[in-house]
N, C-alpha and C positions, 0 to 999 in steps of 0.2 A: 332115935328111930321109933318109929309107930309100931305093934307088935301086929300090924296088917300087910300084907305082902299082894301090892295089886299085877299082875301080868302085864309085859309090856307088849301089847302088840301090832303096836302104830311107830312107824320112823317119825324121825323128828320133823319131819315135813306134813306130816298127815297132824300132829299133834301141834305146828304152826296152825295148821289152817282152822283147828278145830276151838284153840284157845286164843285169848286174847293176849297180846306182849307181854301183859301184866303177868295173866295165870301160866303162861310158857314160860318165862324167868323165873317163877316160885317152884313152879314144878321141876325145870331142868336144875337150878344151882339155888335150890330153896333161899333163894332171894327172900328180903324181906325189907 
């Protein structure tokens, strides 16, 4: 883990809409 701590303050539907499949998979299960 990163020693940066970003706030979550989007449900995972706002955070769909906002990233691409790509970047929503990296970011939800650090896909890679």
């Amino acid at each position: 883990m990163d020693s940066h701590t970003y706030p979550v303050t989007r449900t995972d539907a706002e955070w769909r809409a906002r990233l691409t499949p790509e970047q929503y998979a990296v970011m939800r299960n650090h896909g890679t």
